[in-house]
C-alpha positions as CSV (number, residue, x, y, z in Angstrom):
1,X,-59.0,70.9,11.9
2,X,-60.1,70.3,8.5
3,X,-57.6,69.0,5.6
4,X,-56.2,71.6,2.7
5,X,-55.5,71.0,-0.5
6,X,-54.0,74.2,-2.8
7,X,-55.3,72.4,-6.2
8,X,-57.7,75.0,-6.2
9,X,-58.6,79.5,-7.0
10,X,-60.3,80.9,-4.2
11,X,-63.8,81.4,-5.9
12,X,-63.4,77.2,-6.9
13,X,-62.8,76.8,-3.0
14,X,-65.7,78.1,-1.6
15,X,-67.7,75.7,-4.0
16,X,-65.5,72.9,-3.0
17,X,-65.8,73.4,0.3
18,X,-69.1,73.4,0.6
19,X,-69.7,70.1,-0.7
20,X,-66.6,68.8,1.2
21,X,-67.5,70.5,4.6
22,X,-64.5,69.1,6.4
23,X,-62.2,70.1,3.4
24,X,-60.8,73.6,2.6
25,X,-59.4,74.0,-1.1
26,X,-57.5,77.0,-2.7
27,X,-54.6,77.8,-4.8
28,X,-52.4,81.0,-4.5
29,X,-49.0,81.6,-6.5
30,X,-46.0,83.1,-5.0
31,X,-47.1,83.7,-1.5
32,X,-45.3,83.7,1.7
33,X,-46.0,81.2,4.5
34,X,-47.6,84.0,6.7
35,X,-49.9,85.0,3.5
36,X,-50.6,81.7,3.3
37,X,-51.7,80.7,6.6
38,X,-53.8,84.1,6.0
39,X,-55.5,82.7,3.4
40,X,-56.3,79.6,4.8
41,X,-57.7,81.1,7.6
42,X,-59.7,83.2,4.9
43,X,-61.4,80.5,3.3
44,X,-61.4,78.8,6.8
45,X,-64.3,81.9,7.7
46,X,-66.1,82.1,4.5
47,X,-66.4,78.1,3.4
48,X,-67.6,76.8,6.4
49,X,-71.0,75.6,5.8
50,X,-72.1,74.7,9.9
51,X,-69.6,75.0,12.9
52,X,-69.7,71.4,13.5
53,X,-67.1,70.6,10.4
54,X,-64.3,72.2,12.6
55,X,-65.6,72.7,15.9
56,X,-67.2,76.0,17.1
57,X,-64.0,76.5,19.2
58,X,-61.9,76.3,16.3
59,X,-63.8,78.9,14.1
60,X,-64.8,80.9,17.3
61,X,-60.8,82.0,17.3
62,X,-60.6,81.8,13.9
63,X,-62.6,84.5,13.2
64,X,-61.8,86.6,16.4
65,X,-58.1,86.4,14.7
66,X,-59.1,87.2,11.5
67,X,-60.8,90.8,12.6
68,X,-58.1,91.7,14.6
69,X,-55.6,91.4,11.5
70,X,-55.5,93.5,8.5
71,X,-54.4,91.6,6.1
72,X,-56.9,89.5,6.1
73,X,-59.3,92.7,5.4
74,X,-57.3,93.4,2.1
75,X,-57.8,89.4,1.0
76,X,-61.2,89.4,1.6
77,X,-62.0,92.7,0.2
78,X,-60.1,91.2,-3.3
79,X,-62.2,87.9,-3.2
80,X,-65.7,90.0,-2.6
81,X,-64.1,92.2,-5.9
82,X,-63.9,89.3,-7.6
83,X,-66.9,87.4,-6.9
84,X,-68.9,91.1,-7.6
85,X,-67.2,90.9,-11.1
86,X,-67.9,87.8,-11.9
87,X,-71.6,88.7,-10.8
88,X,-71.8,91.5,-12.7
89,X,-70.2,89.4,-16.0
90,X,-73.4,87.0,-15.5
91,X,-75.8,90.2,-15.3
92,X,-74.5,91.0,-18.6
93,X,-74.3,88.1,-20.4
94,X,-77.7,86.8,-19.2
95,X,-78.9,91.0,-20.4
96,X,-77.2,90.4,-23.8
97,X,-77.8,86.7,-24.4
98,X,-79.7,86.3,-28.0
99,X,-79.2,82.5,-28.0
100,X,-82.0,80.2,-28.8
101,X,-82.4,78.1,-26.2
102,X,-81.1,74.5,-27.3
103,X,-80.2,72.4,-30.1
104,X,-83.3,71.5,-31.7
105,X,-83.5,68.8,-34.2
106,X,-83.6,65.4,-35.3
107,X,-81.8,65.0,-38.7
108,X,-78.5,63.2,-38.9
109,X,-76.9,66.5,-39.1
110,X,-78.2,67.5,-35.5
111,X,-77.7,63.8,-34.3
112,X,-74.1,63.8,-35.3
113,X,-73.8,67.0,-34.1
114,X,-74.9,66.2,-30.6
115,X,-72.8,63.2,-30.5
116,X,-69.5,64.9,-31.3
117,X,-70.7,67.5,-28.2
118,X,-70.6,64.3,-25.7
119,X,-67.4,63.0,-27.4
120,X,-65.6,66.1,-26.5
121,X,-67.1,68.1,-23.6
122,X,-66.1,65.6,-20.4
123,X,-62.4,66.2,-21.8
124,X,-60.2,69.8,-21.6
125,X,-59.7,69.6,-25.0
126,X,-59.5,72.8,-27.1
127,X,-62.7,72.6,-29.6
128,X,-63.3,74.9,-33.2
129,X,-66.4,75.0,-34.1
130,X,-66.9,75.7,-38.0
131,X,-69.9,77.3,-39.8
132,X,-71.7,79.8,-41.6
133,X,-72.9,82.8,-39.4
134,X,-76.2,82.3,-37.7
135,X,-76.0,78.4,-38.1
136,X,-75.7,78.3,-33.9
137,X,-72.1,78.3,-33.3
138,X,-72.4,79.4,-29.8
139,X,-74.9,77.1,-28.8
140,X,-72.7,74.6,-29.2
141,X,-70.3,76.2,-27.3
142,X,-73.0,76.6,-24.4
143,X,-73.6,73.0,-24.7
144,X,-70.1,71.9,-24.3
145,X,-69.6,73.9,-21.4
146,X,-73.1,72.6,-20.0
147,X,-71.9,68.7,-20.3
148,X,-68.1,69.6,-19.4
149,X,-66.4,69.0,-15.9
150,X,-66.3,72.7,-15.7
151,X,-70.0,73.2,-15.8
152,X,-70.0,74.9,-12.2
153,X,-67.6,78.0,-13.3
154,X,-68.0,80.8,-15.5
155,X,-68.5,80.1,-19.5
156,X,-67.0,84.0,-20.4
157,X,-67.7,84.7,-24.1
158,X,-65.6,87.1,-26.7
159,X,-66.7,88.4,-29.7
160,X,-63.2,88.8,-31.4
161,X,-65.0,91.0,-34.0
162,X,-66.1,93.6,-31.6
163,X,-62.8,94.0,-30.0
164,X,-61.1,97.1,-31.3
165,X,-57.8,96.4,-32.8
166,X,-56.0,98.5,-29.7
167,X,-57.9,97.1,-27.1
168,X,-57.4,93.2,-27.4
169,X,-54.8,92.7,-24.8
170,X,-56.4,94.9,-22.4
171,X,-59.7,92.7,-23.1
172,X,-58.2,90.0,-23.2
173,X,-55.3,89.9,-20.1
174,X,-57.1,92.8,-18.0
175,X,-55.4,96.1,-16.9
176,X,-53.5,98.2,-14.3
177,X,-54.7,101.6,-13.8
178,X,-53.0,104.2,-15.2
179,X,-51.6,101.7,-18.1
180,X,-52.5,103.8,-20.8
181,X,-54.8,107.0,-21.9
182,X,-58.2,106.0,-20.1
183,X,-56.9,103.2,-18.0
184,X,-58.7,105.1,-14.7
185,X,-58.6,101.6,-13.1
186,X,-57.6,98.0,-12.9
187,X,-59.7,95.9,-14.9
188,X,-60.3,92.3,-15.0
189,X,-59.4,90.3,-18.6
190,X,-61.4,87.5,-19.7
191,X,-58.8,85.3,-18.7
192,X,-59.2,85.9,-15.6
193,X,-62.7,85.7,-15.6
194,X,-62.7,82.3,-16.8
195,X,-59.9,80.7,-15.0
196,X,-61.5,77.2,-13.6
197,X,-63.9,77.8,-16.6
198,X,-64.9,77.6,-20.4
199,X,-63.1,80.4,-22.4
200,X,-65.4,80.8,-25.8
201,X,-63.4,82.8,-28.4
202,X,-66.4,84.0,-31.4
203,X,-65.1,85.0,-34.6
204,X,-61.6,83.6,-33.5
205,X,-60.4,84.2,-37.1
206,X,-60.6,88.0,-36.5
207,X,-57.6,88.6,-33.8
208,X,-55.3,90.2,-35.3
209,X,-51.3,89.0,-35.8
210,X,-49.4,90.7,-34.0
211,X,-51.5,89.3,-30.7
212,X,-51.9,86.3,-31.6
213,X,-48.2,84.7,-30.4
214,X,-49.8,86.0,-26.8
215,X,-52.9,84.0,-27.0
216,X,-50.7,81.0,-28.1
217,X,-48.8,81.5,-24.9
218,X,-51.8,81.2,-22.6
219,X,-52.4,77.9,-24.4
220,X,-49.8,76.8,-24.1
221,X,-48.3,77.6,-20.7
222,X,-51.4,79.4,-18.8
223,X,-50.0,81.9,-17.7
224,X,-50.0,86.1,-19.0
225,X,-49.1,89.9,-17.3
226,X,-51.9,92.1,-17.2
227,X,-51.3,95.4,-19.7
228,X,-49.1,97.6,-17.3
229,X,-47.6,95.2,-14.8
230,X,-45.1,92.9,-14.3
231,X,-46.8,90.1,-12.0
232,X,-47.5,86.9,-14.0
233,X,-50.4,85.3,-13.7
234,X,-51.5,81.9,-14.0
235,X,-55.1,80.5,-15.1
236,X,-56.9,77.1,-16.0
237,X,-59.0,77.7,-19.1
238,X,-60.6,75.7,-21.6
239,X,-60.5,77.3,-24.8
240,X,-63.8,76.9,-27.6
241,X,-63.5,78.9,-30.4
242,X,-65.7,79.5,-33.4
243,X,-65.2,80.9,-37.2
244,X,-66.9,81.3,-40.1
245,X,-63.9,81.7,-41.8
246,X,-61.3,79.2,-43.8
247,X,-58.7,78.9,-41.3
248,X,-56.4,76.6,-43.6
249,X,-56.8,79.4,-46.1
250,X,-55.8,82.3,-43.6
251,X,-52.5,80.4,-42.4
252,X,-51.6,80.0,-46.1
253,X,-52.4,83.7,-47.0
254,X,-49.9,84.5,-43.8
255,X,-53.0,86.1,-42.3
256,X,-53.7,83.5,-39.3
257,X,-50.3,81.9,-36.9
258,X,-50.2,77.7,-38.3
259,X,-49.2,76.8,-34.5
260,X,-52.3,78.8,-33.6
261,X,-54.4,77.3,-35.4
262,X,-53.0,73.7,-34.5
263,X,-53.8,74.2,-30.8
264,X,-57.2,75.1,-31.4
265,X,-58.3,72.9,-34.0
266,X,-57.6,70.2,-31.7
267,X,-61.2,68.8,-31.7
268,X,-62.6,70.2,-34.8
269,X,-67.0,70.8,-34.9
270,X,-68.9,71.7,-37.9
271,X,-72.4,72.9,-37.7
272,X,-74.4,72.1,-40.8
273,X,-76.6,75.2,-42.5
274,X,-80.1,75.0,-42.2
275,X,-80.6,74.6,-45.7
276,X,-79.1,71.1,-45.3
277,X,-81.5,69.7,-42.7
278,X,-84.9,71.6,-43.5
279,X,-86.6,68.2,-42.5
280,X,-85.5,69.9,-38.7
281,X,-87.4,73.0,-39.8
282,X,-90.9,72.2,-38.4
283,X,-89.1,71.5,-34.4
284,X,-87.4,74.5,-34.7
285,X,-90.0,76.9,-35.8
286,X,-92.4,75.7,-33.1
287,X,-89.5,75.4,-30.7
288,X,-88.7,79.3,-31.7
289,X,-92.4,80.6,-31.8
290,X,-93.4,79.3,-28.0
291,X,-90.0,81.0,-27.3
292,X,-90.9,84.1,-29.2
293,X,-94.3,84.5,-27.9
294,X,-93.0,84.2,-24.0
295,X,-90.0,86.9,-24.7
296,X,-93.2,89.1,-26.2
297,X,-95.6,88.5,-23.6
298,X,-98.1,87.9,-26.4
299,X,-100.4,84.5,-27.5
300,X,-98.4,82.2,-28.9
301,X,-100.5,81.3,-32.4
302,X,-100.8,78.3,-34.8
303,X,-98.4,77.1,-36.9
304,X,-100.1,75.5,-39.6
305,X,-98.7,72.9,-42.0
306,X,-98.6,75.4,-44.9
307,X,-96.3,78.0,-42.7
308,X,-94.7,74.6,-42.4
309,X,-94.2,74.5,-46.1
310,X,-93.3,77.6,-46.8
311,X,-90.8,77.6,-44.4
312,X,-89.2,75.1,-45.4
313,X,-89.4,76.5,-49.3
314,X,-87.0,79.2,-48.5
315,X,-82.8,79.0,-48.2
316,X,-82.4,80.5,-45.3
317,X,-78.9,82.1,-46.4
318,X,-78.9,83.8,-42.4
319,X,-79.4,80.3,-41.6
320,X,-81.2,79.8,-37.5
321,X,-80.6,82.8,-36.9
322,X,-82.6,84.5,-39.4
323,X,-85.4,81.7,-39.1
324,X,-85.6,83.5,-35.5
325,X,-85.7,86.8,-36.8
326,X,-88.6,85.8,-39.0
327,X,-90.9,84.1,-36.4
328,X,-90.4,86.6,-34.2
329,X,-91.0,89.6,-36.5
330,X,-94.2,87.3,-37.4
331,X,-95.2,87.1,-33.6
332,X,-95.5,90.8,-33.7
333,X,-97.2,91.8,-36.8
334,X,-99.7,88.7,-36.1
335,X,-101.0,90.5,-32.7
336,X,-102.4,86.4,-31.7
337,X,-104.1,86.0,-34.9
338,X,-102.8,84.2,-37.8
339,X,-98.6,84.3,-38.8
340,X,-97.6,86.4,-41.4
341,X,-94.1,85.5,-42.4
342,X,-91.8,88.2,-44.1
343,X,-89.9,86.6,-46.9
344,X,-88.8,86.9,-49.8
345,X,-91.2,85.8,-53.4
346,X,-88.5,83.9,-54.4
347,X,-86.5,81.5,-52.6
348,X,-82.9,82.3,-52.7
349,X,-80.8,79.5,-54.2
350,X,-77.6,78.6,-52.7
351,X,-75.4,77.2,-54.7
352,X,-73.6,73.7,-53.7
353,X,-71.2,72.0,-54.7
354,X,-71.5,68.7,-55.4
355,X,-69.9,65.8,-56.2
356,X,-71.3,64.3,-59.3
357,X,-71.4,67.7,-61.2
358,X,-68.1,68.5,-63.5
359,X,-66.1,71.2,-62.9
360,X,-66.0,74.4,-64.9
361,X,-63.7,73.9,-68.0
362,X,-60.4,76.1,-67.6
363,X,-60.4,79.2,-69.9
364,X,-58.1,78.0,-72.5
365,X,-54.9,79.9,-72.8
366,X,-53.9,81.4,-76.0
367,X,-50.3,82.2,-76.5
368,X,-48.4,84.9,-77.3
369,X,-47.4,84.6,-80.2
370,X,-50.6,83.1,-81.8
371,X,-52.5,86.7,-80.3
372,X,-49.6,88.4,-82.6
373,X,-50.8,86.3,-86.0
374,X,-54.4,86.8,-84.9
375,X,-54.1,90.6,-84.2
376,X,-52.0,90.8,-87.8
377,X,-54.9,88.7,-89.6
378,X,-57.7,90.7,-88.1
379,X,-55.9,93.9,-89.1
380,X,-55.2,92.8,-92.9
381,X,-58.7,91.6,-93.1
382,X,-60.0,95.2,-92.1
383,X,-57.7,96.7,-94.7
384,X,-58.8,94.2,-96.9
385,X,-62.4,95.2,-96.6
386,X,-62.1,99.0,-96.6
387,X,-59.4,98.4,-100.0
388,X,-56.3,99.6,-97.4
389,X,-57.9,103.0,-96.7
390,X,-56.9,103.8,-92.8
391,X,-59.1,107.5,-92.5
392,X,-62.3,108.4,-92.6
393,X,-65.7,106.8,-91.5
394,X,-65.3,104.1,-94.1
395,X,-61.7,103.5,-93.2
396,X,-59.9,100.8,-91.3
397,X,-58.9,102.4,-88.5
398,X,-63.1,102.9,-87.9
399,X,-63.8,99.5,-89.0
400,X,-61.1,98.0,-86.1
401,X,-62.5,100.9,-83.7
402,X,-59.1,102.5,-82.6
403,X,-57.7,105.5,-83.6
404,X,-56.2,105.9,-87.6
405,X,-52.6,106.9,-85.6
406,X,-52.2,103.9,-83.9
407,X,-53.5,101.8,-86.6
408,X,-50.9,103.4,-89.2
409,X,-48.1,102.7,-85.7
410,X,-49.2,99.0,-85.6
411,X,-49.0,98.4,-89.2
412,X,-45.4,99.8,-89.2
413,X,-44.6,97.3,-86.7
414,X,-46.3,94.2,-88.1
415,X,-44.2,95.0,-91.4
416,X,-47.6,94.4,-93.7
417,X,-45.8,97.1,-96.0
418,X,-43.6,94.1,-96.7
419,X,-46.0,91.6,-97.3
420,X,-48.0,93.5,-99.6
421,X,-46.6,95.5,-102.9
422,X,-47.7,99.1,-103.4
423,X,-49.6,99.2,-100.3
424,X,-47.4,102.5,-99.2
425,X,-48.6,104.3,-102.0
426,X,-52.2,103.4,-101.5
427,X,-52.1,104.6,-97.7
428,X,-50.4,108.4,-98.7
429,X,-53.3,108.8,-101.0
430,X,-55.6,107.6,-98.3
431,X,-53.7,110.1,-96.1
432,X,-53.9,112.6,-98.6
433,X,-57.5,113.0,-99.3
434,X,-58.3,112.3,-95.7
435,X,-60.5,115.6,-95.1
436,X,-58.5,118.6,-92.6
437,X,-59.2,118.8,-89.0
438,X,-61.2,122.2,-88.1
């Protein structure tokens, strides 16, 4: 009979065993001996690549023992489940993919880039990528997963943004029917989905508190309960996440969990804006246009150096992503003839900052007490000019642009009547002849 080794999930096994023939692998937590022997008899039937790796004896009774017990049924019937979902996750993903491809590009920005991907991606290390939105963030995570160990299992993506606030832990950890209003059955979480594989966590920045302490426990200890039921589970994930958001500034405005954000920023990436390498511009357009023109079904036409140009003219605020956008909207409109590209007159500047150019001077502060003088001076300079009348058009209180009222209140308060002799008669006959309201 062929050796076993438990290192292994069910779905890993089958792949395991066939490229070890004479080797069955698989992993099952908290099962009995009898459950056990059930399942290796499971993955005895299904891994088996040609009789001769355990006899045709051997798997001849095997599977005569199998049929006859039900157990094994109910096993196999939750592997076929499993491998269906997993089946129908790749349906979707590969339906709803918008990536471009692969990194195109040789600036320093790209090489660098591409050097930090082989660094990391042989390792299990957690990675956050950083960037501006559109700049390619899952790509990189697609690459990762493409030059990790775990290239053979499932790379299951997230948008965190998408995710309604209610609905993370079901996403996330899966459910039991019946768990909650609309819970009509058990579902799967992304967890689960990945387990032997690449988890990629977009917009990581948006999960909210009060969920985060769970994810942190995955990380840390790989194990979760589905929403509804009490059965831990446990999983081997990799974890890449992405943000376009300030992550430092989040755990210091209490908004994102610091020990969070310590186990993810493990291996930090940043992905340059396209505004920083534009000398990668003319790859990536003609990269992007024979891509365009294949997803259109339509000629693929010229790029000229003056599309060139003008490409390269432009910010590109939406960064790779909107470049795409562009060509292929250009595609389109140009029906095989020549591109038209939809931009903007003006190139949008982005402002950077940069090293050599001084900061902004601080507003300077004035105190309190010096905005008491100043308001006094400016007052007695208005009464000054309008020979301390308060009422009327040609009055202070008109002159200052507040009403006569709270200039008579404010003049009280500064004591001017002190500081200047006879003033008090000189504002009753302003008041006086001031002319009656209708």
């Amino acid at each position: 009979m062929p050796s076993v080794s438990r290192a292994w999930t069910g779905t890993c096994g089958c792949r395991a065993a066939g490229r070890e023939p004479r080797k069955l692998v698989f992993r099952e937590n908290s099962l009995s001996d009898h459950e056990i022997s059930l399942r290796f008899k499971v993955m005895a039937g299904i891994c088996t690549t040609n009789a001769e790796s355990i006899g045709f004896e051997s798997l001849k009774s095997l599977l005569l023992e199998m049929a006859q017990d039900r157990s094994v049924e109910t096993l196999l019937q939750a592997l076929v489940e499993r491998l269906e979902r997993e089946r129908d996750y790749s349906r979707r993903a590969v339906r709803d993919g918008h990536t471009c491809g692969e990194i195109v590009g040789q600036s320093v920005a790209i090489v660098n880039l591409l050097r930090q991907i082989d660094l990391v991606a042989p390792t299990d290390a957690s990675v956050l990528i950083l960037g501006e939105s559109g700049t390619g963030k899952e790509l990189v995570a697609e690459e990762i997963h493409k030059r990790s160990l775990r290239r053979d299992h499932a790379l299951v993506k997230v948008n965190c943004a998408s995710i309604p606030r209610d609905l993370y832990e079901s996403e996330f950890f899966g459910h039991v029917r019946g768990a909650f209003t609309g819970a009509v059955k058990d579902r799967t979480g992304r967890f689960d989905l990945a387990d032997g594989g690449t988890l990629f966590l977009d917009e990581v920045g948006e999960i909210p508190y009060t969920l985060q302490g769970k994810l942190l426990r995955v990380l840390q200890q790989g194990d979760f309960e589905r929403v509804g039921e009490e059965v831990t589970r446990r999983v081997n994930v990799r974890i890449v996440a992405a943000t376009n958001r300030d992550l430092k500034k989040a755990v210091a405005a209490g908004r994102f969990r610091q020990d969070l954000f310590y186990r993810l920023n493990v291996f930090p990436i940043e992905v340059a804006p396209l505004r920083r390498h534009k000398e990668d511009i003319p790859l990536l357009a003609a990269h992007l246009l024979e891509r365009a023109a294949a997803s259109l079904n339509s000629p693929r036409p010229r790029l000229t150096q003056s599309d060139i140009l003008r490409l390269q003219q432009y910010d590109w605020p939406g960064n790779v992503r909107e470049l795409w956008n562009v060509i292929e909207r250009a595609v389109i409109t140009s029906r095989g003839g020549k591109l038209e590209f939809d931009l903007p007159s003006e190139p949008i500047q982005t402002p950077e900052p940069t090293p050599d150019a001084p900061a902004a001077a601080p507003q300077k502060v004035v105190p309190w007490a010096e905005m008491k003088r100043r308001e006094r001076d400016n007052v007695l300079a208005a009464l000054e000019q309008t020979g301390w009348r308060i009422y009327g058009p040609q009055g202070a209180a008109a002159l200052l642009g507040i009403k006569p009222t709270t200039l008579a209140s404010r003049i009280q308060k500064m004591g001017l009547r002190e500081q200047r002799n006879g003033w008090l008669s000189r504002s009753r006959m302003s008041v006086k002849n001031q002319p009656e309201s209708p």
